[in-house]
MDAnalysis code that builds the backbone (N, CA, C; Angstrom):
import MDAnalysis as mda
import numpy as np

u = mda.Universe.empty(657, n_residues=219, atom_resindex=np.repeat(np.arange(219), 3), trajectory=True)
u.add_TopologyAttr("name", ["N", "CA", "C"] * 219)
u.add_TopologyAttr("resid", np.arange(1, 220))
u.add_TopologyAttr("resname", ["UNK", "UNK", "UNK", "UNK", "UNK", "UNK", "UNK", "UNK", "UNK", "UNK", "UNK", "UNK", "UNK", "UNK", "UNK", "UNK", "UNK", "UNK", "UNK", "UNK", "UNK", "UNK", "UNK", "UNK", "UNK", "UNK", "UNK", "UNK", "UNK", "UNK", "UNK", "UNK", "UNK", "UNK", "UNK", "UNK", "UNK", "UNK", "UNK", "UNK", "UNK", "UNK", "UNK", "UNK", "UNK", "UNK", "UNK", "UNK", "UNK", "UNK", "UNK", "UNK", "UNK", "UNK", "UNK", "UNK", "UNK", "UNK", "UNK", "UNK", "UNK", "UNK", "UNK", "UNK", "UNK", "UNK", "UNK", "UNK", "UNK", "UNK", "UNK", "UNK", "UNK", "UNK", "UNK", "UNK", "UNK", "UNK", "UNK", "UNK", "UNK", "UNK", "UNK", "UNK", "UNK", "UNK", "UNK", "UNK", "UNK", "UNK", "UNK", "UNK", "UNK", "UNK", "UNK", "UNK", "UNK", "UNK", "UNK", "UNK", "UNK", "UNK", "UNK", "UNK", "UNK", "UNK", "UNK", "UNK", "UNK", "UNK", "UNK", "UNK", "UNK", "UNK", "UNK", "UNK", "UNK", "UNK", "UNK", "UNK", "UNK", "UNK", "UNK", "UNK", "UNK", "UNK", "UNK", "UNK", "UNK", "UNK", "UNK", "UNK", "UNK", "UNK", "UNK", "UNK", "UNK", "UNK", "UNK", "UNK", "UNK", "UNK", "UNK", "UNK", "UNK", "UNK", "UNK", "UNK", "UNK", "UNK", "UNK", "UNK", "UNK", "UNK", "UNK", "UNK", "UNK", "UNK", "UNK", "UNK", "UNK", "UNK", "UNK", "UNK", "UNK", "UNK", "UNK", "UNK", "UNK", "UNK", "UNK", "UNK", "UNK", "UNK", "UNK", "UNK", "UNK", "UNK", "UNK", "UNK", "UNK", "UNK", "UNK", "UNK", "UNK", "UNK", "UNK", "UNK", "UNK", "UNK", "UNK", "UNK", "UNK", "UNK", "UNK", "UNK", "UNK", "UNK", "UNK", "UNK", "UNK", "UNK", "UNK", "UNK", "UNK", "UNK", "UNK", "UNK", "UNK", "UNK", "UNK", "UNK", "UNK", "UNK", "UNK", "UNK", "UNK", "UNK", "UNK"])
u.atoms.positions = np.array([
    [-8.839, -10.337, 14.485],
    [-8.746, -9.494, 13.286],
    [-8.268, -10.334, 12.098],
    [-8.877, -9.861, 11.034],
    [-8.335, -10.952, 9.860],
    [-8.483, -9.820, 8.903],
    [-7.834, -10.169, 7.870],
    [-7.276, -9.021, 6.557],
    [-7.749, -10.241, 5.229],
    [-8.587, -9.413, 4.433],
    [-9.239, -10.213, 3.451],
    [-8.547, -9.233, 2.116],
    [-7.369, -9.764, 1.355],
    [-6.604, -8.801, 0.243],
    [-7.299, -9.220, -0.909],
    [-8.375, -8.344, -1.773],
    [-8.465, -8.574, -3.182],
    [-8.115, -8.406, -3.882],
    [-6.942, -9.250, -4.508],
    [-6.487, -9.169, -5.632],
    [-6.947, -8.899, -7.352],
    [-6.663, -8.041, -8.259],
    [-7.139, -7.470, -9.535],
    [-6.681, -8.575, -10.677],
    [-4.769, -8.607, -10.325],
    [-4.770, -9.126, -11.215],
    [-3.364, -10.039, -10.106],
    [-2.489, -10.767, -11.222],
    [-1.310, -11.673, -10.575],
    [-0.514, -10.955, -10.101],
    [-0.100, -10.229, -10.526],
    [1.214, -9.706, -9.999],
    [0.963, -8.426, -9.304],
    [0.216, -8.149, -8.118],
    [-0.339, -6.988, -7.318],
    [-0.756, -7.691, -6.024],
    [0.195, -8.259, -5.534],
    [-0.085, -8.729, -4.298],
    [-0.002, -7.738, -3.047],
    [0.069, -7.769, -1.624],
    [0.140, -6.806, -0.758],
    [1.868, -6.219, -0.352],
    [2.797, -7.098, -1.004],
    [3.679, -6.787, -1.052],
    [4.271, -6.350, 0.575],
    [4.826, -5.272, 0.693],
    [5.001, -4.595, 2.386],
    [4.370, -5.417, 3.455],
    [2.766, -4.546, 2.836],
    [1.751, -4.965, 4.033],
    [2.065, -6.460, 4.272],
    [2.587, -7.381, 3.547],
    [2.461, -8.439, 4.430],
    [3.123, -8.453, 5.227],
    [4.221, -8.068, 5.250],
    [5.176, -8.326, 6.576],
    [4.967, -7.497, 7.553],
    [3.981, -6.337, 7.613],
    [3.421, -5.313, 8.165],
    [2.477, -6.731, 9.167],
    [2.101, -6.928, 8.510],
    [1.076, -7.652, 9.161],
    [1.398, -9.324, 9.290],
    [2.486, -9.622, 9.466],
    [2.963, -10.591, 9.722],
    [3.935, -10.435, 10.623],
    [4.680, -8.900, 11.312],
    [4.875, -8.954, 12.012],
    [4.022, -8.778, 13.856],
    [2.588, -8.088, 12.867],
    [1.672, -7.933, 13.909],
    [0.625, -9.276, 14.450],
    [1.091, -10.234, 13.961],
    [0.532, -11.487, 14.336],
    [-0.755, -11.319, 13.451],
    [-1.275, -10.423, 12.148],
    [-2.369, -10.283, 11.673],
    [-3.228, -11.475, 10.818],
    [-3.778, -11.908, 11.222],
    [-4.246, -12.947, 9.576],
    [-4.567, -12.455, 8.387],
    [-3.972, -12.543, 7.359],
    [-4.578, -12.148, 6.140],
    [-4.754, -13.646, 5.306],
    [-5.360, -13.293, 3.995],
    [-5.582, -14.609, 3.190],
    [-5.939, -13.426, 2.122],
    [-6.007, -13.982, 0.779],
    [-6.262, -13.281, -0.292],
    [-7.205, -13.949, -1.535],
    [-7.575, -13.131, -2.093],
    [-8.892, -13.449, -3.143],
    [-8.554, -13.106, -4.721],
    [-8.132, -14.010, -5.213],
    [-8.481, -13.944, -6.748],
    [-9.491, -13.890, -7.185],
    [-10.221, -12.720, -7.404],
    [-11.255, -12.308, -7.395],
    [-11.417, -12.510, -9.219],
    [-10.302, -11.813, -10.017],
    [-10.184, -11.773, -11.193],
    [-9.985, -13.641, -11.929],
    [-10.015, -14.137, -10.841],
    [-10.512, -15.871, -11.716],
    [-11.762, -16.230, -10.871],
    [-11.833, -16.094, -9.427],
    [-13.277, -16.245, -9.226],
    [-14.917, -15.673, -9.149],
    [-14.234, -14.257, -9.260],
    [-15.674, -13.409, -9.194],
    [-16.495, -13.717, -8.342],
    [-15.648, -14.257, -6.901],
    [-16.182, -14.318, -5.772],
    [-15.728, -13.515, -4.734],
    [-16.004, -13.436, -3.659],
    [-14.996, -12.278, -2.384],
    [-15.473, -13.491, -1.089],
    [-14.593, -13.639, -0.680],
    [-14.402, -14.628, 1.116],
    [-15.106, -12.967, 1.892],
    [-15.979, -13.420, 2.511],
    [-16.842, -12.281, 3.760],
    [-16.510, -12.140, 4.909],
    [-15.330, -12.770, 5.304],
    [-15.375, -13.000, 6.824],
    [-14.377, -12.029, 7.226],
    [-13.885, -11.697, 6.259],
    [-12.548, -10.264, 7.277],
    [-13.321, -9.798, 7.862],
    [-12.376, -8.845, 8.814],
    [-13.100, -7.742, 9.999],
    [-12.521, -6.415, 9.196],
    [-11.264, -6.762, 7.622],
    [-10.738, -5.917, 7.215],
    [-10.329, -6.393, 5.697],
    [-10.806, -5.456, 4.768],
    [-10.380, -5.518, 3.549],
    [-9.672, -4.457, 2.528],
    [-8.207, -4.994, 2.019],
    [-7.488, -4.351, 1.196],
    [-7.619, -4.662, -0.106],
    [-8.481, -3.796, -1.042],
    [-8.549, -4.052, -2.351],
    [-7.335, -3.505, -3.600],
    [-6.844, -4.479, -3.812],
    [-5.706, -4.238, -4.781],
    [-5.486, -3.719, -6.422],
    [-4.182, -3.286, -6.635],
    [-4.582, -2.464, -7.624],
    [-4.608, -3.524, -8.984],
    [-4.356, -3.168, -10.432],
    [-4.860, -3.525, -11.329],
    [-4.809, -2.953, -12.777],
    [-4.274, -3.552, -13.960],
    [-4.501, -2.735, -15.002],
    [-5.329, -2.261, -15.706],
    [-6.611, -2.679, -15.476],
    [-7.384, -2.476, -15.894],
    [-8.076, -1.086, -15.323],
    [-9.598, -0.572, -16.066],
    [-9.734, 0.483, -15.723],
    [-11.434, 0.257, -15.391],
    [-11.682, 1.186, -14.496],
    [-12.668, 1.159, -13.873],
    [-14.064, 0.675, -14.652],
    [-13.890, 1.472, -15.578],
    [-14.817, 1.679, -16.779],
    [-14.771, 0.454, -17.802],
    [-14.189, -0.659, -17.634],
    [-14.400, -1.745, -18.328],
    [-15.003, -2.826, -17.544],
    [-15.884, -2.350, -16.813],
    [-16.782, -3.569, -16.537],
    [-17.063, -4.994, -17.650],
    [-17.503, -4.304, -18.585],
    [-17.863, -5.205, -20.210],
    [-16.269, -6.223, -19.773],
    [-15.285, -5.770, -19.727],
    [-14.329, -6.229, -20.358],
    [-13.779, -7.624, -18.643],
    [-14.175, -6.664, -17.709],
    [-13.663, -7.997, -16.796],
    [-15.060, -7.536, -15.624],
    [-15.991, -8.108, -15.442],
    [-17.021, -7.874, -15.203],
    [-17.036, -8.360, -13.467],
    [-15.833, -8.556, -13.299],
    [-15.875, -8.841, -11.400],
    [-15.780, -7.387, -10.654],
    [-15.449, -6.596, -11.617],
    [-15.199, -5.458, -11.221],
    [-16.732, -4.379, -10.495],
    [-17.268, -5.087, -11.183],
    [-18.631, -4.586, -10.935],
    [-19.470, -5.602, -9.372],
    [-18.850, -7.128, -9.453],
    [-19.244, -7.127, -8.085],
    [-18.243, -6.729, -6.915],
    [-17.022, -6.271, -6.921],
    [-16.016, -5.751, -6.047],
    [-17.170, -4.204, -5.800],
    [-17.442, -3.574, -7.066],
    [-18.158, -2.111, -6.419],
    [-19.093, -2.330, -5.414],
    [-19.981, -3.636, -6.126],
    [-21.173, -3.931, -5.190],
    [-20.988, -4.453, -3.209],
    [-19.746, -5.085, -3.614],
    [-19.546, -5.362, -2.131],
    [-18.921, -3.969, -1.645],
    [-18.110, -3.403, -2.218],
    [-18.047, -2.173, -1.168],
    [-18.811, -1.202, -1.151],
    [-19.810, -1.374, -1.766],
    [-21.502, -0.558, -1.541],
    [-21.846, -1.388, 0.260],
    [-21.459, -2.553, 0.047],
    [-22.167, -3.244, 1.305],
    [-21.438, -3.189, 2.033],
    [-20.176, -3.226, 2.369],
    [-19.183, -2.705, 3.556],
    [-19.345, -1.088, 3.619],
    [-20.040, -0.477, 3.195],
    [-20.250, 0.808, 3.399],
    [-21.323, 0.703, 4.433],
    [-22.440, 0.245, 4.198],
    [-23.399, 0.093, 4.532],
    [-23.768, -0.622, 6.177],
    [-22.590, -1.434, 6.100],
    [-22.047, -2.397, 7.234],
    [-20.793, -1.451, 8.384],
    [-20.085, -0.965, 7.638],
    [-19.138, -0.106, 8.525],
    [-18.040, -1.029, 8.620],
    [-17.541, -1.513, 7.682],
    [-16.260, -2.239, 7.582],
    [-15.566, -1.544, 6.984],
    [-13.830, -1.717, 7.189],
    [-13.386, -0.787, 6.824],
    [-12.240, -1.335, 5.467],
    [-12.449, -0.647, 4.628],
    [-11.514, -0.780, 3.156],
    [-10.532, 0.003, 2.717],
    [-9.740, -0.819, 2.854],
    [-8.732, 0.172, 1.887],
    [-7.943, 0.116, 0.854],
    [-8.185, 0.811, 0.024],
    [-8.369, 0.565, -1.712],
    [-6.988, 1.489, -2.780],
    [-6.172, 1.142, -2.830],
    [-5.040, 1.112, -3.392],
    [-4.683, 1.078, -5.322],
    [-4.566, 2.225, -5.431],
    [-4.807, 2.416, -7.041],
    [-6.197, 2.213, -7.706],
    [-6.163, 1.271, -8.093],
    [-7.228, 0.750, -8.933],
    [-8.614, 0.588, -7.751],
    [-8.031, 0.088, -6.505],
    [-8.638, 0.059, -5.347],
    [-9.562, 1.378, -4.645],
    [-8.714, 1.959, -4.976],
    [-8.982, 3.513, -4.514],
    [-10.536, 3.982, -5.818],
    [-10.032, 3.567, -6.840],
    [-11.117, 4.128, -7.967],
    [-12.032, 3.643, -8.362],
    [-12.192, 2.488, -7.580],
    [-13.091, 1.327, -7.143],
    [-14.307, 2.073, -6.285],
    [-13.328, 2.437, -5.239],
    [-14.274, 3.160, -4.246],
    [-15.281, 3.679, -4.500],
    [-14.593, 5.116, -5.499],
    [-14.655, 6.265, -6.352],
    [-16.269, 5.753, -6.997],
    [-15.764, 4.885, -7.647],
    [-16.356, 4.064, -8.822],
    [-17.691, 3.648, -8.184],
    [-17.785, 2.372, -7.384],
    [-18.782, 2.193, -6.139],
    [-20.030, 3.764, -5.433],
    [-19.594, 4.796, -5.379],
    [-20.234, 5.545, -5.070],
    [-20.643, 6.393, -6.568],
    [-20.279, 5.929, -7.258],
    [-21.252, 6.927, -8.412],
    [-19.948, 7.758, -9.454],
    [-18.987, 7.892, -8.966],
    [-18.550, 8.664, -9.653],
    [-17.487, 8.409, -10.992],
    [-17.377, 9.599, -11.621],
    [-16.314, 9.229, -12.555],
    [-14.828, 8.651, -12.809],
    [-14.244, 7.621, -13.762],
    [-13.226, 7.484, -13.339],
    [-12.741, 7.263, -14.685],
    [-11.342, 7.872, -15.161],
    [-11.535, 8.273, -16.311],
    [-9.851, 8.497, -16.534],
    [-9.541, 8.068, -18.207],
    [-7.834, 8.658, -18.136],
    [-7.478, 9.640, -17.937],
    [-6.137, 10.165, -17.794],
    [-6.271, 11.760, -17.339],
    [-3.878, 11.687, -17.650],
    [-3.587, 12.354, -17.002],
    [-1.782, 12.840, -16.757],
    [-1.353, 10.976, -16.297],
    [-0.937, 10.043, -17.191],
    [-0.193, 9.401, -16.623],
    [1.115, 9.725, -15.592],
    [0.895, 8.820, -14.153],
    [1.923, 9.275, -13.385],
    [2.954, 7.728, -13.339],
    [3.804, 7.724, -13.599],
    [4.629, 7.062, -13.144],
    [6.186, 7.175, -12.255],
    [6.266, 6.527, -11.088],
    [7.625, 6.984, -10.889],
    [7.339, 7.349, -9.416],
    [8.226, 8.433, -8.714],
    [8.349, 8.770, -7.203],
    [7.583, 10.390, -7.512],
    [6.447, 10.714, -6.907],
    [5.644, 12.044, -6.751],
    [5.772, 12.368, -5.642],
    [5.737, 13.692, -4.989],
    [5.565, 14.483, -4.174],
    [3.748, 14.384, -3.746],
    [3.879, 14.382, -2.430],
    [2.018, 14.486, -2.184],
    [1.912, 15.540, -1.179],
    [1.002, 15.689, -0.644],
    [0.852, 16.790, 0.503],
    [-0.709, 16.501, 1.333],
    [-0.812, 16.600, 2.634],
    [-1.668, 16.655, 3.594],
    [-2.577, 17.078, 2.795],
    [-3.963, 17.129, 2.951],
    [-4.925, 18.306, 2.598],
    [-5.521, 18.698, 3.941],
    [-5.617, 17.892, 4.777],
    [-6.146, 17.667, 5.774],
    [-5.689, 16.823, 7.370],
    [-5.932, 17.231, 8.436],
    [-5.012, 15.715, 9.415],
    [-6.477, 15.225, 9.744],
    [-5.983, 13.622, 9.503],
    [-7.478, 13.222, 9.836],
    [-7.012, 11.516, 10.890],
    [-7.773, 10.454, 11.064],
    [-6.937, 9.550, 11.930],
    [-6.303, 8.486, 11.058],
    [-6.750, 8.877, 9.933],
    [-6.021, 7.517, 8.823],
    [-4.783, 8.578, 8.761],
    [-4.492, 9.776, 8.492],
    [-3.001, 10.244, 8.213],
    [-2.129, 11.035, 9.264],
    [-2.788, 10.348, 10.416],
    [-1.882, 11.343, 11.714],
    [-0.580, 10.708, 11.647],
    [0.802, 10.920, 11.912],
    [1.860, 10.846, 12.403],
    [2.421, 10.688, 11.431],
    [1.986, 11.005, 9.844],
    [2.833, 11.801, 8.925],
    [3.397, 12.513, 8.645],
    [4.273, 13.122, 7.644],
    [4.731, 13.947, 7.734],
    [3.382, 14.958, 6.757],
    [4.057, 16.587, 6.987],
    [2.952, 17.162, 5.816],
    [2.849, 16.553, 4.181],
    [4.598, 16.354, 4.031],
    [4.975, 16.371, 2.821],
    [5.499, 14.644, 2.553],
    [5.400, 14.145, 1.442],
    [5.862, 12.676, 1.115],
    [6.090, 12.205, -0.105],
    [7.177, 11.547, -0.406],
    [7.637, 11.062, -1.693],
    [7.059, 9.529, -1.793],
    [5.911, 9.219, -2.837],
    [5.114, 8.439, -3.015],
    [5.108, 8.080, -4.575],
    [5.364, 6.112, -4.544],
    [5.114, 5.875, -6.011],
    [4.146, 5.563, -6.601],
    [4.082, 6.134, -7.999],
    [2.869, 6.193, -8.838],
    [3.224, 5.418, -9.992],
    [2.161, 4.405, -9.997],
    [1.680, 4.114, -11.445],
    [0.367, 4.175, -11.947],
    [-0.129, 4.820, -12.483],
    [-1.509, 4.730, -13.102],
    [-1.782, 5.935, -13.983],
    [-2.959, 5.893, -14.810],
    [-3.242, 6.772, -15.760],
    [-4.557, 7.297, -15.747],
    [-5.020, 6.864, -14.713],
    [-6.680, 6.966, -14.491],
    [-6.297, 7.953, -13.179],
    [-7.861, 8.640, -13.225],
    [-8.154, 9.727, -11.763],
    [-9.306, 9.518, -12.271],
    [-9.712, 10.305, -10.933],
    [-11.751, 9.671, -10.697],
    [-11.734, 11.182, -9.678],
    [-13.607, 11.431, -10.163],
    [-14.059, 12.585, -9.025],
    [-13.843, 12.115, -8.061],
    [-13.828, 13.159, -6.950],
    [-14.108, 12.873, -5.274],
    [-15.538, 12.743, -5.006],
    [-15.731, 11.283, -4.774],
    [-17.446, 10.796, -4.100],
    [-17.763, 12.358, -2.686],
    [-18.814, 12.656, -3.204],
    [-19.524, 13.706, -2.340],
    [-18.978, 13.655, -1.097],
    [-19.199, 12.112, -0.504],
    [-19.209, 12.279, 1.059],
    [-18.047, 11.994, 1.874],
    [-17.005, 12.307, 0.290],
    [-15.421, 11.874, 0.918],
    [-14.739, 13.148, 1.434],
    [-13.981, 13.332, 2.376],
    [-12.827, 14.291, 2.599],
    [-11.707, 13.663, 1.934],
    [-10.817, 14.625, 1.699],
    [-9.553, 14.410, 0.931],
    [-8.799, 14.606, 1.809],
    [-7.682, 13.654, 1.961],
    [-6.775, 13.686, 2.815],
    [-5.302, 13.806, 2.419],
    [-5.254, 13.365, 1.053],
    [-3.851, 13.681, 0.523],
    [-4.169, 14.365, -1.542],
    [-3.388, 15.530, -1.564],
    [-3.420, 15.870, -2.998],
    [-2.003, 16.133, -3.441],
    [-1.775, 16.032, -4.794],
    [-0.782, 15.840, -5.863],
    [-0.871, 17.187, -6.730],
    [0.547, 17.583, -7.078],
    [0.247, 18.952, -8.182],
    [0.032, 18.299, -9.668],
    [0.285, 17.269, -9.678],
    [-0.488, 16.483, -11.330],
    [-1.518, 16.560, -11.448],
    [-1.956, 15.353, -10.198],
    [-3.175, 14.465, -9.874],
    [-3.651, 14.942, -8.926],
    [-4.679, 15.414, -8.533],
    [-5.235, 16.065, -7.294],
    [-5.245, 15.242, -6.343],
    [-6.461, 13.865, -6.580],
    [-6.728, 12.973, -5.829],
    [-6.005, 12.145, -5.523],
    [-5.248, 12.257, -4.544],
    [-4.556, 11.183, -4.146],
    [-4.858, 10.145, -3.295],
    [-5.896, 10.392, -2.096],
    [-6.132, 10.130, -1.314],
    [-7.293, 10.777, -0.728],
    [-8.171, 9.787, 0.239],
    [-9.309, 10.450, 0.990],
    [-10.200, 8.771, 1.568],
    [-10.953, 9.813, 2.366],
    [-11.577, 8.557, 3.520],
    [-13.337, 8.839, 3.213],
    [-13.955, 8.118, 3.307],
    [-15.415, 7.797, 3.741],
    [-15.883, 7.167, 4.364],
    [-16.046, 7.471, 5.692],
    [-16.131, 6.746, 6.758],
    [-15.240, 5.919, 7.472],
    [-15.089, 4.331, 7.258],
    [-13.650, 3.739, 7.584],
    [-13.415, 2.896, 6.368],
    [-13.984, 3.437, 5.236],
    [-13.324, 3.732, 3.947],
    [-12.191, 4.664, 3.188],
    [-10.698, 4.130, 3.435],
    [-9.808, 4.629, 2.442],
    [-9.569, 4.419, 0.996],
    [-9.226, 5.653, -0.162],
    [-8.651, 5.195, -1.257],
    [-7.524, 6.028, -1.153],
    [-6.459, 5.219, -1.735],
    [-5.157, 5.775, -2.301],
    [-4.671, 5.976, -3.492],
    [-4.457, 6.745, -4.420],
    [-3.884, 6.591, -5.700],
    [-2.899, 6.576, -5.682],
    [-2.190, 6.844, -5.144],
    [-0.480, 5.760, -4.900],
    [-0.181, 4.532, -4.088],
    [0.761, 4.004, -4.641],
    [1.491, 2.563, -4.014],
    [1.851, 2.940, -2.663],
    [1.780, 2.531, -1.844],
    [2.308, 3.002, -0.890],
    [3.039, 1.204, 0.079],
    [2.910, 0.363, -0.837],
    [3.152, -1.137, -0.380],
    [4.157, -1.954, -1.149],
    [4.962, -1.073, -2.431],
    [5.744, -1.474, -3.303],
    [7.112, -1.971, -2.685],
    [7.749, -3.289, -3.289],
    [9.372, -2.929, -2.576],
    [10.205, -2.851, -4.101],
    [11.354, -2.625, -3.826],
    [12.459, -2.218, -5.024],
    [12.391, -3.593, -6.304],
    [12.167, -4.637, -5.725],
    [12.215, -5.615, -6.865],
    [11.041, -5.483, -7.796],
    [10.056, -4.807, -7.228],
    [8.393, -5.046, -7.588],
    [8.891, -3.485, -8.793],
    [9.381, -2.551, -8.309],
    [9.656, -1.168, -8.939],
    [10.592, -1.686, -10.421],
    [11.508, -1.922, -10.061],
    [12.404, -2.368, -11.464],
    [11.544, -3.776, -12.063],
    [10.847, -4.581, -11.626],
    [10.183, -5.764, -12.306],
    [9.311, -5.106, -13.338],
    [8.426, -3.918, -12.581],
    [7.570, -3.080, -13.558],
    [8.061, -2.018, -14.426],
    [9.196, -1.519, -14.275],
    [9.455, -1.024, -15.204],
    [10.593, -1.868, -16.581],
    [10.777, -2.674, -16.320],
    [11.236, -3.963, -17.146],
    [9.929, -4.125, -18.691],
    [8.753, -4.054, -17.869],
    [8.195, -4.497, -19.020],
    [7.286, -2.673, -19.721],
    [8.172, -1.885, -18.704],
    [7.407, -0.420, -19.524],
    [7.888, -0.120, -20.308],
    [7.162, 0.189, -21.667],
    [7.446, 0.514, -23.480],
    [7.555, 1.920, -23.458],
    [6.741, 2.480, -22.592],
    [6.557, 3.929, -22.960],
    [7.696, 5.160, -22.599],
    [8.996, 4.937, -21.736],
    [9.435, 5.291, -20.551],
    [11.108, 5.402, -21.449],
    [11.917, 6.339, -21.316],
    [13.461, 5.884, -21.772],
    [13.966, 4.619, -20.559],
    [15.207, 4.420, -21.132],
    [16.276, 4.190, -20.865],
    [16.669, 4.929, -19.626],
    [16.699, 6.395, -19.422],
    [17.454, 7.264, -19.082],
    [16.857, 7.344, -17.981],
    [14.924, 7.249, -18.334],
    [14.171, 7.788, -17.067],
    [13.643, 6.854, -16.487],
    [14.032, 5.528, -16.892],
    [13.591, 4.213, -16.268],
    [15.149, 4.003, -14.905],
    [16.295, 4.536, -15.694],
    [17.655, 4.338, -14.254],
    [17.070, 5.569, -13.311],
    [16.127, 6.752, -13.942],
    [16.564, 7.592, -12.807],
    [15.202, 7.203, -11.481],
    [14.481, 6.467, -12.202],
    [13.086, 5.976, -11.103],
    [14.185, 4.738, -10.724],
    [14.475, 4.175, -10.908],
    [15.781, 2.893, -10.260],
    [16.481, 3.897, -8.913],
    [17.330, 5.316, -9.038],
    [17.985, 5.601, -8.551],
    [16.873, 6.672, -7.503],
    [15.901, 6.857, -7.866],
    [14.938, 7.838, -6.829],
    [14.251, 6.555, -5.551],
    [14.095, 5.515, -6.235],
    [13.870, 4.467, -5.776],
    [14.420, 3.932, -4.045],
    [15.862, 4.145, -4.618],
    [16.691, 3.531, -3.388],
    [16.695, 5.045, -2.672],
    [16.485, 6.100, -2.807],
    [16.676, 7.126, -2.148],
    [14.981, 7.172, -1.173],
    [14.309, 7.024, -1.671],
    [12.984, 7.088, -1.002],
    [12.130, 5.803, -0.101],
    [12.621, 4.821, -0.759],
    [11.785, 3.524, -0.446],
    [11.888, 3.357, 1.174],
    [13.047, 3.469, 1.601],
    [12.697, 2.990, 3.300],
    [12.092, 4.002, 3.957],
    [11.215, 5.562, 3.504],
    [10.725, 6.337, 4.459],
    [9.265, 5.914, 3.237],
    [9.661, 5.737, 2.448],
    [7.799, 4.873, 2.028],
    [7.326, 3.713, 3.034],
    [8.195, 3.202, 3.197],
    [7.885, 1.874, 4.004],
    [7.664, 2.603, 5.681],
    [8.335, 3.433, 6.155],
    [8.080, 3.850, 7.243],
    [6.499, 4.510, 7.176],
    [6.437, 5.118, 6.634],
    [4.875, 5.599, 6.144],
    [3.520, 4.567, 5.674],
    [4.312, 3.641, 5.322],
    [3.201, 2.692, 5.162],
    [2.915, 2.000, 6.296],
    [4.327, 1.693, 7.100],
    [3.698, 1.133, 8.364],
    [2.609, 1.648, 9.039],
    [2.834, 3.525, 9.039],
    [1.734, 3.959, 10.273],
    [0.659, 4.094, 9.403],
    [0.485, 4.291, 7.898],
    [-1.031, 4.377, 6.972],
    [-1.367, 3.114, 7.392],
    [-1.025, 1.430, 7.744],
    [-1.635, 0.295, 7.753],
    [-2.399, 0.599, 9.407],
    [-0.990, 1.016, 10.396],
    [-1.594, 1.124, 11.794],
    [-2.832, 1.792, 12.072],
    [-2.368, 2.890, 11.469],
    [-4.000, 3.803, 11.393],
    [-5.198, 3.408, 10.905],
    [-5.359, 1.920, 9.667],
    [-5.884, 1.836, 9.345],
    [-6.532, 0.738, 10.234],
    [-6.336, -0.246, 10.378],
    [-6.027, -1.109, 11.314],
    [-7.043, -0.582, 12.167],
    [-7.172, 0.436, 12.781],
    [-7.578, 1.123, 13.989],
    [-8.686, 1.636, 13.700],
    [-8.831, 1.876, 12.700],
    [-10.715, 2.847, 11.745],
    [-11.575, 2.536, 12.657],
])
């Protein structure tokens, strides 16, 4: 098994998952995709990473458009992806659909089951999950939804042994305060209280991410 991580931009690495998968003896290696506008083919498994940018600027960073194209072809192939923010709307994006600004979320959200399926068994119904992004995208026709948000609907859903996520679910506490360091938009007040929701939630995120990787792992 080998883990092929595409990276968007620098600072969106796999974070968690690596040690997820460094304690599972996993190989991963990763792709700067955003300086080469190439993708390594040989995983048996690929995690596409998130990104500031937005779906809809192909014009503007144009690898984005061959990341859709290869997961047109791991569709096609039955490899399995799993696509994380920007990753997730990639997917979205890849099958036709819209992806578009909408309720910026930032911070610790509430999500909920929509569905039990084998990417979200041994969850709980309910989960405190961090969000950054400002974009949402339709649900591709032939997706089930597996996790929704009272903001953001789409949180989550599978196509085949295709996952997207619109939350982090791979963040650790340094990566949380690093990003909100450079957020303009956000107080003072509500930047300590995502600091202080932070340490209250993060080790049952991480417990949850372990079994979202296991499950995935397994597609």
């Amino acid at each position: 098994m080998k883990v092929i991580a595409i990276k968007n931009a620098k600072g969106e690495p796999l974070e968690f998952i690596e040690e997820i998968l460094s304690e599972k003896d996993t190989d991963y290696e990763y792709v700067e995709i955003y300086e080469t506008n190439e993708i390594n083919k040989t995983g048996t498994h690929y995690v596409v990473l998130g990104g500031p940018m937005g779906v809809y600027e192909t014009d503007k960073y144009p690898f984005l458009e061959e990341e859709m194209k290869f997961i047109r072809e791991c569709f096609k192939q039955a490899k399995p992806i799993l696509g994380i923010c920007l990753g997730a709307q990639l997917i979205a994006g890849a099958f036709g659909e819209r992806v578009y600004p909408f309720k910026r979320e930032i911070g610790w959200y509430e999500i909920k089951k929509s569905q039990d399926d084998q990417f979200n068994r041994n969850l709980p119904r309910e989960m405190s999950v961090f969000q950054w992004h400002g974009d949402t995208f339709d649900l591709p026709r032939q997706a089930e939804l597996l996790f929704e948000g009272d903001v953001v609907k789409n949180q989550g859903f599978r196509i085949g042994r295709m996952v997207g996520l619109q939350f982090h679910l791979e963040v650790r506490r340094d990566t949380v305060e690093k990003w909100l360091k450079t957020e303009k938009n956000l107080s003072e007040d509500e930047k300590k209280r995502i600091v202080v929701q932070t340490e209250n939630y993060i080790d049952e995120l991480h417990k949850n991410c372990r079994i979202m990787v296991e499950n995935f792992l397994n597609l």
